[in-house]
C-alpha positions as CSV (number, residue, x, y, z in Angstrom):
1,X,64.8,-42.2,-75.7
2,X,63.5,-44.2,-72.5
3,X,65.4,-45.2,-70.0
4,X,63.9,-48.8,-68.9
5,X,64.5,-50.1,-65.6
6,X,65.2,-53.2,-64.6
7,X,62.3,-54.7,-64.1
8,X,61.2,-53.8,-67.8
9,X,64.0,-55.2,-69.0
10,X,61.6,-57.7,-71.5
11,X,59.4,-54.8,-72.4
12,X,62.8,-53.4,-73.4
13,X,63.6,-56.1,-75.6
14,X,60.4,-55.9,-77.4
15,X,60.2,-52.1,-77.9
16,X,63.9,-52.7,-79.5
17,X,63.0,-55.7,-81.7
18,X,59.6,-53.5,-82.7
19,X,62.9,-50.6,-83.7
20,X,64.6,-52.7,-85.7
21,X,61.8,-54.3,-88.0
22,X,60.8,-50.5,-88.5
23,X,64.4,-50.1,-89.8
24,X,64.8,-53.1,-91.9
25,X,61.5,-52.2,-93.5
26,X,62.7,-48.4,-94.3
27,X,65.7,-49.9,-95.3
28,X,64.5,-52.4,-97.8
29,X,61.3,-50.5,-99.3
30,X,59.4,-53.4,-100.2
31,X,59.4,-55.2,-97.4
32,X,55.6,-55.5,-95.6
33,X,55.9,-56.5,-92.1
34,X,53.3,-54.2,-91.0
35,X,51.3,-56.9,-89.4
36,X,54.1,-58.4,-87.7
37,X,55.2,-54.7,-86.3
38,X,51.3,-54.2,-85.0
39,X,51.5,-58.0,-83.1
40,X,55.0,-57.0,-81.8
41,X,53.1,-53.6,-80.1
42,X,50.1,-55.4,-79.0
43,X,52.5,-57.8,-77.1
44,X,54.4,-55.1,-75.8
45,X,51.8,-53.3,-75.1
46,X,50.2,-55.6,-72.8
47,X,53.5,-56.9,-71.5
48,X,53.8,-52.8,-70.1
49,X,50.6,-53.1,-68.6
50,X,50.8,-56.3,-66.6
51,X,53.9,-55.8,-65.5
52,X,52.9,-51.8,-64.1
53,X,49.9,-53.8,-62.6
54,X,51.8,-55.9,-60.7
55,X,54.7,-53.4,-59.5
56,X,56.4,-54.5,-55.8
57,X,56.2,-51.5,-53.5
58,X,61.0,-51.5,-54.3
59,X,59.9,-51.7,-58.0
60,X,57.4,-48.8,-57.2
61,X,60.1,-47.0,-55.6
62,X,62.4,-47.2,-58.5
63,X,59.6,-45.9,-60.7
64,X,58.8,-42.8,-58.3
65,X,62.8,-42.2,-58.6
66,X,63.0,-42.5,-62.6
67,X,65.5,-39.7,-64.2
68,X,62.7,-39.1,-66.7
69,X,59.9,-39.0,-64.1
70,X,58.6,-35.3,-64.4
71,X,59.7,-32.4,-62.0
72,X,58.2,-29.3,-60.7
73,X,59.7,-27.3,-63.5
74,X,57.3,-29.4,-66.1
75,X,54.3,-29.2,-63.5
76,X,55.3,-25.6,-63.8
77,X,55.0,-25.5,-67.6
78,X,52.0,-28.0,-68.4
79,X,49.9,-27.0,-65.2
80,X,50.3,-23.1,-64.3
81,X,50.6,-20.3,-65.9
82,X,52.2,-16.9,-64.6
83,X,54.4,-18.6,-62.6
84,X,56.4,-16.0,-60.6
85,X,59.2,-17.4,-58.5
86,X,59.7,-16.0,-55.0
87,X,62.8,-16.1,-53.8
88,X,65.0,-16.1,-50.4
89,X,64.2,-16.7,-46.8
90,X,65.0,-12.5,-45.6
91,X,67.2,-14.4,-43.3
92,X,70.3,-16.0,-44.8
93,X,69.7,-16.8,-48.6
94,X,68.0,-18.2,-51.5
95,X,67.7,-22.3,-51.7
96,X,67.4,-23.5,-55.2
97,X,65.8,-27.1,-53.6
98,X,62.4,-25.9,-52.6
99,X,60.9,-23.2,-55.4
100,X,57.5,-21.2,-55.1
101,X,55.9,-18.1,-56.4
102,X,52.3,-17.0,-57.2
103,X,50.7,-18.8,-59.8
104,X,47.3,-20.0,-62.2
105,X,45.7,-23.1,-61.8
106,X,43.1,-22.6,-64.4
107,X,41.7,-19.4,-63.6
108,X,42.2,-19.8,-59.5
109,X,45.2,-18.3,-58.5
110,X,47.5,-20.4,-56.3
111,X,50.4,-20.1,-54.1
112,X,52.3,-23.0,-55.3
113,X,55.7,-24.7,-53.5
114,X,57.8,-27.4,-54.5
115,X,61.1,-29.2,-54.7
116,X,62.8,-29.4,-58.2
117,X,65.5,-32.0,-58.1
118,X,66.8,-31.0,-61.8
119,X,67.4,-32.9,-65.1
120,X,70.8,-33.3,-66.1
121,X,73.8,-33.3,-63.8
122,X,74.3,-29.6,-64.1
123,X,71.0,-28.8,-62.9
124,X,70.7,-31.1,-60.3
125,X,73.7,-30.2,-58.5
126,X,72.2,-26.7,-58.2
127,X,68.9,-28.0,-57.3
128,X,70.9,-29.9,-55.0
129,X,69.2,-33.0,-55.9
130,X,65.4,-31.9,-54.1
131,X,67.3,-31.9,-51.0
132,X,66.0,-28.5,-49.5
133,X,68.1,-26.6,-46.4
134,X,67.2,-24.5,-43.7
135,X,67.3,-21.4,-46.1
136,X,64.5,-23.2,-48.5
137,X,62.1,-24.6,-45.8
138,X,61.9,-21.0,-44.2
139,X,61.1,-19.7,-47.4
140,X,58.4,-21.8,-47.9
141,X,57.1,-20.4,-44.3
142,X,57.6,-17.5,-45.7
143,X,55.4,-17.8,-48.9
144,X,52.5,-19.6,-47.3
145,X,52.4,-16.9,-44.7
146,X,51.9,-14.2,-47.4
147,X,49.2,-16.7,-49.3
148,X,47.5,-16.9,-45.6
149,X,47.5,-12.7,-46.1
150,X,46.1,-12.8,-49.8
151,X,43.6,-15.2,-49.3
152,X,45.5,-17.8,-52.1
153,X,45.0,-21.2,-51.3
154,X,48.8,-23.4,-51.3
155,X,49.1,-26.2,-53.8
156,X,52.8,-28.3,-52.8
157,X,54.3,-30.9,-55.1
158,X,56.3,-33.1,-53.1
159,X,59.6,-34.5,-54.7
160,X,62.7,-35.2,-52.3
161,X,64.2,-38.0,-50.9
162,X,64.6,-35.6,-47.6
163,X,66.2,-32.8,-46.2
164,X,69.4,-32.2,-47.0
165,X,71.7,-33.5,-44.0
166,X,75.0,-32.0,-44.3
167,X,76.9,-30.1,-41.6
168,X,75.8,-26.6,-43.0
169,X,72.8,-27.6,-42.7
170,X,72.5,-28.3,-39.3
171,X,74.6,-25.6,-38.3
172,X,71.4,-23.1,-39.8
173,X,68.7,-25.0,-37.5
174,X,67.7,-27.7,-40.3
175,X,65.7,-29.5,-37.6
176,X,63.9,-26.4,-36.6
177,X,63.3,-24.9,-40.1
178,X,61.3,-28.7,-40.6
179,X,59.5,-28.1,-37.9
180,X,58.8,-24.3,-38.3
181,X,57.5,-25.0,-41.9
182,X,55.2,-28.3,-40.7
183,X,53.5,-25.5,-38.0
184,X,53.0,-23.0,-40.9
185,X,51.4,-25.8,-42.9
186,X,49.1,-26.7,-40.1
187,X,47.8,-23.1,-38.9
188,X,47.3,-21.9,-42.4
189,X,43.9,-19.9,-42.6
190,X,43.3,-20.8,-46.5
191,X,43.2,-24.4,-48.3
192,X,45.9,-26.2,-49.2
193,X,46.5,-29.6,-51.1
194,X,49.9,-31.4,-51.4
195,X,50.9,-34.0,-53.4
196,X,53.5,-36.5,-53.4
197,X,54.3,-37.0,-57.5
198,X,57.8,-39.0,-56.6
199,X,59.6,-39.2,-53.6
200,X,58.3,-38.4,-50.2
201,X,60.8,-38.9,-47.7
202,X,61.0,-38.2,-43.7
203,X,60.6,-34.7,-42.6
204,X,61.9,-32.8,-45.8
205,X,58.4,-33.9,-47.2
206,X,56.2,-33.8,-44.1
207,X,56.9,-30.1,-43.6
208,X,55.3,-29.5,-47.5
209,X,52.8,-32.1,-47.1
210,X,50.8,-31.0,-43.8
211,X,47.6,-30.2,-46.1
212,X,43.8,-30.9,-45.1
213,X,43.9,-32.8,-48.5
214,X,47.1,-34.9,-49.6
215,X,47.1,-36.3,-52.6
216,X,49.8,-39.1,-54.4
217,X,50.5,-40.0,-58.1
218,X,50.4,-43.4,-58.5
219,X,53.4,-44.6,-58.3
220,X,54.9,-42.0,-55.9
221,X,56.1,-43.5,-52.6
222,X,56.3,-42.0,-49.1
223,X,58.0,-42.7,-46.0
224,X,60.0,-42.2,-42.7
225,X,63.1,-43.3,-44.7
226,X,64.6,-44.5,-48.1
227,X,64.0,-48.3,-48.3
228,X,68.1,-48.4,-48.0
229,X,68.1,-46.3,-44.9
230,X,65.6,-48.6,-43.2
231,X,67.4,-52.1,-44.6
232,X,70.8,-50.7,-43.6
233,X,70.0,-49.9,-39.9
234,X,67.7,-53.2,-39.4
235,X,69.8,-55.5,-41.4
236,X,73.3,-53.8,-41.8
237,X,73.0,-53.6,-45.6
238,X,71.2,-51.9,-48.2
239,X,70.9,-55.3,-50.0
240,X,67.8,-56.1,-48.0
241,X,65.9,-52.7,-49.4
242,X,63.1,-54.8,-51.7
243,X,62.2,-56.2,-48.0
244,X,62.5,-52.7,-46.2
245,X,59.9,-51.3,-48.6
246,X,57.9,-54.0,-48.5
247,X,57.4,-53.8,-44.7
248,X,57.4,-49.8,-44.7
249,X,54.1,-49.7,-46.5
250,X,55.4,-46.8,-49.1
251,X,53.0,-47.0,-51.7
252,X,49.8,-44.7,-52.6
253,X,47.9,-48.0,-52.4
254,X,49.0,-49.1,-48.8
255,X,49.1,-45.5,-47.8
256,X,45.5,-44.8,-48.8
257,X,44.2,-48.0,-47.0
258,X,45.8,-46.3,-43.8
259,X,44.2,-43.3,-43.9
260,X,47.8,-41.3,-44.5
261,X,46.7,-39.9,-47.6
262,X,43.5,-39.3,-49.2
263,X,43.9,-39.8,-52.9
264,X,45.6,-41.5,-55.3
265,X,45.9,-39.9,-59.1
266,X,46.6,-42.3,-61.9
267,X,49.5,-42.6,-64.2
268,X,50.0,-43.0,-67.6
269,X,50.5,-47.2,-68.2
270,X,54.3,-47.2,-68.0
271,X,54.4,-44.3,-65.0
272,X,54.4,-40.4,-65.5
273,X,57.7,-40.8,-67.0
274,X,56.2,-41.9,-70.5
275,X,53.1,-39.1,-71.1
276,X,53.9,-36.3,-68.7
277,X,51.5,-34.3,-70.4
278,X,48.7,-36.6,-69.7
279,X,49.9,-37.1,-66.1
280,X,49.9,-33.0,-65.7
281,X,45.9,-33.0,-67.3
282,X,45.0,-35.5,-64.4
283,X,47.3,-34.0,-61.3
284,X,45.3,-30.5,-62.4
285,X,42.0,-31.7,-62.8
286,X,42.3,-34.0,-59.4
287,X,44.3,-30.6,-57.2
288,X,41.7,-28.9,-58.7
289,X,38.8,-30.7,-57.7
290,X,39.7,-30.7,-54.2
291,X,40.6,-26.9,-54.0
292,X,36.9,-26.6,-54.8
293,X,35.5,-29.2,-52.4
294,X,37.4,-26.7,-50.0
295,X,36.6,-23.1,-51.3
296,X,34.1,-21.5,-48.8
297,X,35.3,-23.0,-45.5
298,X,36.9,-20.4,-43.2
299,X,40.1,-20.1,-41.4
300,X,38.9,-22.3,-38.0
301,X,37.4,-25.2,-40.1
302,X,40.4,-25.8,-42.1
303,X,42.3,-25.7,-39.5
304,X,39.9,-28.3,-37.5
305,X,40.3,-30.5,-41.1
306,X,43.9,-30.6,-40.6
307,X,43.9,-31.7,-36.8
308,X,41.6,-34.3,-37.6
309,X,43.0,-35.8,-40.5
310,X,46.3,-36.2,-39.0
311,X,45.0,-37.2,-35.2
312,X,43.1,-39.7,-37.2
313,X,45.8,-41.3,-38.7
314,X,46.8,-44.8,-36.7
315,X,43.7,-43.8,-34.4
């Protein structure tokens, strides 16, 4: 069943008047409002479609956060094959946030790192939401070093709202773990493409999303801060969030026209929430199209891409 936001709150109504002429005519047998059921569609249909066309960069954001919206566990399953998690830092522990492991990306083989927020309540509490501590961003040093020694290019799916803040965390060196894991990004000696396929926020993403090529679905967002952060410390109230994003430029589109990233991948009419599979067939066919612009460049001119991309940016 689909959880509508509430922006799609008349798209909702249709779908649910389009359910219950299906029921009545079940119900009755002779009944034909077959017709009526197709005009019902082809309203909602297009209703879906102007209203995804027009999305405001806080409706965008509420997309990019949808409970259905797919996680790295389905990327995982309709992407890759042989995934074989990696786990723990060889310092303090293993962090459930931030997942990786060798992996197939058609036949390429991939190092492939991510944050998994979770599914259900029981999931994301041990996910612990996407939020990834000092424990899972040192992991993630520690798989992209061993990619840089195999020759495997990285592939990151971005998906957290940011590092996780709490005291623990800063007590284990959050702050320099961030950084530590932004530096391994940058002087890695084979490709690597990120994407943002939800939520990109403040450094928790930056230090997955340091790539040569970075990539967003299309109605991911990406910023310094959540729309509420910003609103509460400019206005004193997350009320004012529609405006904070606004201003924050957090969408693919405004991103792309800044130079911050360098591709946008469409979604499914509706968002990625309603055809994951589709939205998998395009992520892998775009990730995989850039791995291949960047197969055959060595260790120096990747690493020149990656200083010039981001030197670039605001430039």
């Amino acid at each position: 069943m689909i959880s509508y936001l509430e922006f799609e709150k008349p798209v909702a109504a249709l779908e649910a008047r389009i359910a219950e002429l299906r029921d009545t005519a079940a119900a009755s047998g002779e009944l034909d409002i077959a017709a009526e059921i197709r005009r019902l569609e082809t309203k909602s249909a297009e209703l879906l479609a102007n209203t995804y066309r027009a999305l405001s960069p806080w409706q965008k954001t509420q997309v990019a956060r949808h409970p259905a919206r797919p996680h790295f566990r389905d990327y995982v399953e309709r992407m890759f094959t042989g995934f074989m998690p990696l786990g723990g830092d060889r310092l303090y522990g293993e962090d459930q946030a931030i997942v990786g492991g060798f992996a197939r990306l058609g036949n390429r083989r991939v190092m492939l790192i991510g944050h998994e927020k979770g599914h259900d309540t029981q999931s994301r509490i041990r996910h612990n939401f996407g939020m990834g501590k000092p424990e899972g961003y040192r992991k993630a040093v520690r798989l992209m070093e061993m990619a840089s020694r195999f020759g495997l290019p990285v592939v990151t799916l971005v998906d957290t709202s940011g590092a996780f803040p709490g005291v623990e965390a800063e007590e284990r060196g959050q702050a320099e773990a961030i950084a530590r894991s932004t530096e391994a990004c940058l002087a890695l000696g084979v490709p690597m493409v990120a994407t943002i396929v939800g939520e990109g926020g403040s450094g928790g993403a930056v230090a997955l999303a340091s790539a040569e090529r970075v990539l967003m679905l299309e109605h991911a967002v990406y910023s310094v801060i959540s729309p509420e952060g910003c609103a509460s410390i400019l206005w004193r109230t997350a009320e004012k969030a529609p405006e904070a994003a606004e201003a924050m430029k957090v969408t693919a589109q405004d991103l792309l026209s800044l130079g911050v990233i360098d591709r946008i991948v469409p979604e499914p009419v509706g968002g990625a929430h309603r055809d994951p599979a589709a939205t998998c067939t395009a992520l892998a066919a775009a990730i995989g199209e850039e791995l291949d612009h960047l197969a055959g460049k060595n260790a120096d001119a990747l690493r020149a891409l990656r200083a010039e991309r981001f030197l670039r940016i605001g430039a």
